[in-house]
C-alpha positions in Angstrom: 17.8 -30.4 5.6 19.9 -33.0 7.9 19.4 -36.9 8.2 21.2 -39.6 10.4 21.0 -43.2 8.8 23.1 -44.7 11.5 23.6 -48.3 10.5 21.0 -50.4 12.0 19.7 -48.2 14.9 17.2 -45.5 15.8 19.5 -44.7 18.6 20.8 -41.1 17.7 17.2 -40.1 15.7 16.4 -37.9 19.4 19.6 -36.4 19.8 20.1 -35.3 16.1 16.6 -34.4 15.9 16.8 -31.8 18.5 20.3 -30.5 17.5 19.4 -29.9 14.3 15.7 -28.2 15.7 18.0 -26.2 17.8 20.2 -25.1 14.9 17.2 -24.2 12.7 17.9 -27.6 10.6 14.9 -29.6 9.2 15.4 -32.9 10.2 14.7 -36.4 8.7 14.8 -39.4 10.5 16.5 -42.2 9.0 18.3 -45.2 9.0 20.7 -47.6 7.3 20.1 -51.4 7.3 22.7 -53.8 6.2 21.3 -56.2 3.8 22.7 -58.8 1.7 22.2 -59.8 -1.8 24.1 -62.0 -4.2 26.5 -62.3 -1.1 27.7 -59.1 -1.2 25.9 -56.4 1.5 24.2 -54.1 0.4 22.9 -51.3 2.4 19.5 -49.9 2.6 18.6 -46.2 3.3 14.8 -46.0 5.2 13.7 -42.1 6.1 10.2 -41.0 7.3 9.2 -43.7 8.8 7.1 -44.3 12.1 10.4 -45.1 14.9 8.1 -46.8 17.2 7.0 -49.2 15.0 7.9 -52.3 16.5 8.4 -54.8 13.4 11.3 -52.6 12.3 12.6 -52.2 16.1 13.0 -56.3 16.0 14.5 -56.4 12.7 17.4 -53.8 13.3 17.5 -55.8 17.1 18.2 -58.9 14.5 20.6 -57.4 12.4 23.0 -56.2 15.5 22.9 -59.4 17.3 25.2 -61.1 15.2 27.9 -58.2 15.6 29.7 -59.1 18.4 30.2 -62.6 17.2 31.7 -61.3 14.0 33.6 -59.3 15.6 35.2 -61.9 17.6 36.2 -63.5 14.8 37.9 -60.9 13.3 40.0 -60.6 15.7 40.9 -64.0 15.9 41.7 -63.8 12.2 43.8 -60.2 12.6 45.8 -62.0 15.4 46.9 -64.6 13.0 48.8 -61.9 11.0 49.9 -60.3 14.2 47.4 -57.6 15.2 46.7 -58.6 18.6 44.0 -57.2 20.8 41.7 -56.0 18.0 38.5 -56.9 19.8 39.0 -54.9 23.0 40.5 -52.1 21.0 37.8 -51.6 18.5 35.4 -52.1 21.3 36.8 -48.9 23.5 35.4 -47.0 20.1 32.3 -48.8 20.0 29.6 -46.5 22.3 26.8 -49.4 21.6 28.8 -52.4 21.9 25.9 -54.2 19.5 26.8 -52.0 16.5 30.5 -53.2 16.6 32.1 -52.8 13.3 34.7 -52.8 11.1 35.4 -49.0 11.3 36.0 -49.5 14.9 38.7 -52.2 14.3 39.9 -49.5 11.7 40.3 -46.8 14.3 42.1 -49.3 17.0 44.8 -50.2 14.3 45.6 -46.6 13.4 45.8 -46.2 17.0 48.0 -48.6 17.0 50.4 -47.2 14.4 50.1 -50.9 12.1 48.2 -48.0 9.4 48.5 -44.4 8.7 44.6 -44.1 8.1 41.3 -46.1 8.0 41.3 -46.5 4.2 44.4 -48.2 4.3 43.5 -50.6 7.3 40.1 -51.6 5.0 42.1 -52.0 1.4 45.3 -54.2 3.7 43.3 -56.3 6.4 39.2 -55.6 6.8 37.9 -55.6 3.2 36.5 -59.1 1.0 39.5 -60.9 0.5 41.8 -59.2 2.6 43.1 -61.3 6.3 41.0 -59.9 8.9 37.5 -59.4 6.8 35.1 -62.6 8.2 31.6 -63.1 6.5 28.1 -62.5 8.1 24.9 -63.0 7.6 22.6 -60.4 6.9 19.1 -60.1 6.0 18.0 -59.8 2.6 17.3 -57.2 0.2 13.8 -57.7 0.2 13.6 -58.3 3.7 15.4 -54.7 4.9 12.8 -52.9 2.4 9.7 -54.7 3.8 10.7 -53.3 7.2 10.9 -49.8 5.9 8.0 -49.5 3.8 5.9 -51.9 6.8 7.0 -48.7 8.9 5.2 -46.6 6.3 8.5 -45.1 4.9 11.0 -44.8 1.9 13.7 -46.8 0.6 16.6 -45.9 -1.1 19.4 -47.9 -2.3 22.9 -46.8 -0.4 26.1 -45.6 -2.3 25.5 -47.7 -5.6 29.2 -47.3 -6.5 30.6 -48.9 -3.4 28.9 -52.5 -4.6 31.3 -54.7 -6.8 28.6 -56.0 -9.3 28.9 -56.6 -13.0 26.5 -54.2 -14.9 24.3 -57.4 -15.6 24.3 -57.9 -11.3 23.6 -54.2 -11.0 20.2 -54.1 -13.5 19.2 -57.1 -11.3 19.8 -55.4 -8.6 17.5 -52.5 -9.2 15.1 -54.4 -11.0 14.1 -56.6 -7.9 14.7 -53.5 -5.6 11.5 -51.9 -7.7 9.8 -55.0 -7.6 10.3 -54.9 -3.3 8.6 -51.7 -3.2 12.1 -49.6 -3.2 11.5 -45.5 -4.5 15.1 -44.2 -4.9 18.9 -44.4 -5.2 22.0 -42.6 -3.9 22.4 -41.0 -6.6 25.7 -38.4 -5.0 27.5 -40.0 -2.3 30.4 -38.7 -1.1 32.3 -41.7 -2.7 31.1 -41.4 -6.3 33.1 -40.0 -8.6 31.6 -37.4 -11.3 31.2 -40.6 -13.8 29.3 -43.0 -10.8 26.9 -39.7 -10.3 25.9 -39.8 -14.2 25.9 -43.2 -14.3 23.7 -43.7 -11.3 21.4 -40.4 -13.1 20.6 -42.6 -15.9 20.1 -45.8 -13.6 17.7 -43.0 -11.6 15.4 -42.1 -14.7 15.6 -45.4 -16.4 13.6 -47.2 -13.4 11.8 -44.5 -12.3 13.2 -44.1 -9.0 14.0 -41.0 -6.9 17.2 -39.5 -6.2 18.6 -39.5 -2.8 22.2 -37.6 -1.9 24.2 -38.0 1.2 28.0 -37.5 2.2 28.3 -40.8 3.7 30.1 -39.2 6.6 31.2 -41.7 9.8 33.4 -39.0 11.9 36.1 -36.0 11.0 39.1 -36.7 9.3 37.6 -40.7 8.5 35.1 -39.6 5.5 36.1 -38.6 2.0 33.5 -36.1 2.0 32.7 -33.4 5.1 29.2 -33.6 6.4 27.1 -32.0 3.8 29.9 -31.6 1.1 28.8 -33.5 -1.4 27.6 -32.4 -5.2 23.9 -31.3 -5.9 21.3 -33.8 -7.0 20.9 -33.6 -11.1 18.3 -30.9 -11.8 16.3 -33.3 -14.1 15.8 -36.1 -11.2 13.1 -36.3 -8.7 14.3 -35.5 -4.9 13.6 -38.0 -2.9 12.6 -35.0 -0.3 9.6 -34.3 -2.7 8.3 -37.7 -0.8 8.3 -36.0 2.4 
C-alpha cells in the first residue's frame, strides 16, 4: 500500500495513482497541509478523501499563495549573510513554482557548495531561529482538518516528533485535534526514533486515535528514511488503513 501526501497539492494523486496501479501497488490518495498552531506549523496528513471537492481545492490554493512571497524574503534575508541568488536557485528545483519551499533553497545551497547536505543547510540557515528562516502564515489546526473531513476523509497528525512543544503543548495539541474531528497520528515516521515511536504508541491509545506510518521521504539521498523503510506500526494500535 503506497500514498503521496505532497504538501499542499493534489497535483501528483494521477500520476502516483497509476504508477503504483501499474506496479500492482494499492494506492491512497493523500495530502499534507501545513497548518499552524501555537505558532509553530504543524502539518496535517488527509487520505481518502473526494479530490474534486472544491472547498479543499480553494483551501490548498490559499495555503500556496503565500509561498512565493515567503520565499522572496528568504532570500533577502540569506543574502544578508552572503548567499546570494537563493530565490532563482531554489526556484530551478521548484516544478510548481507555488509550492516553493525551503527544501528547494536547501538543494540550491548544496549546489552551491555553502553546505555538504540539506540537514545541515536547515540546522545553519532555514530552521526557527536560524538567518535565512522567515515566518508565514498558515491556516490553523482546526481549519486544515475541517477541509479534510468536509472532503469526507481522514486526518492524521504529521511526524509528532518533529514539533518543539512542551509535553503540556503536546496534550493540548491532541486534545483539540480530537475535539476538530482528527482520527490518527504518525505514529512511525522516518524521523522518530525507537523512544518517539513508543511515546507517540501511548499518545495513540491514550486518545483513541489511529495510527498512521510513513517514511516522510522528499527525494533520494535527502530523506533519513528510503521510501517505505520505516518500522512496523505497533501490533496493539489500530491502522489507520482499517478506515479505508
Amino acid at each position: 500500500m503506497l500514498s503521496l501526501c505532497d504538501h499542499d497539492t493534489l497535483d501528483g494523486l494521477s500520476d502516483a495513482s497509476k504508477a503504483a496501479t501499474d506496479a500492482g501497488i494499492c494506492f491512497i490518495g493523500g495530502v499534507e497541509i501545513s497548518s499552524e498552531w501555537l505558532t509553530q506549523q504543524v502539518h496535517i496528513l488527509g487520505y481518502v478523501f473526494d479530490s474534486g471537492d472544491k472547498t479543499l481545492g480553494e483551501g490548498l490554493a490559499a495555503v500556496r499563495s503565500g509561498r512565493i512571497d515567503r520565499a522572496r524574503r528568504m532570500s533577502l534575508e540569506l543574502e544578508k549573510v552572503g548567499i546570494s541568488g537563493c530565490f532563482e536557485g531554489a526556484m530551478r528545483y521548484a516544478e510548481n513554482p507555488e509550492l516553493i519551499n525551503r527544501a528547494h533553497f536547501a538543494r540550491y545551497i548544496v549546489e552551491i557548495g555553502v553546505c555538504k547536505d540539506m540537514r545541515r543547510v536547515f540546522d545553519a540557515y532555514i530552521s526557527p531561529g536560524r538567518p535565512g528562516y522567515v515566518e508565514n502564515r498558515w491556516m490553523s489546526v482546526k481549519d486544515a482538518v475541517g477541509l479534510i473531513l468536509g472532503a469526507g476523509g481522514i486526518a492524521s497528525i504529521a511526524h509528532p516528533g518533529r514539533y518543539r512543544f512542551s509535553r503540556s503543548q503536546m496534550r493540548s495539541l491532541f486534545e483539540e485535534f480530537s475535539r476538530c474531528g482528527g482520527q490518527a497520528i504518525e505514529v512511525v515516521s522516518g524521523g522518530h526514533s525507537a523512544d518517539e515511536i513508543a511515546k507517540f504508541s501511548r499518545a495513540a491509545a491514550e486518545y483513541g486515535f489511529a495510527a498512521s506510518c510513513g517514511s516522510d521521504f522528499h527525494g533520494p539521498g535527502e530523506s533519513r528514511t528510503d521510501l517505505g523503510d520505516f518500522s512496523p506500526i505497533p501490533p496493539d494500535l489500530r491502522p489507520i488503513w482499517e478506515f479505508f
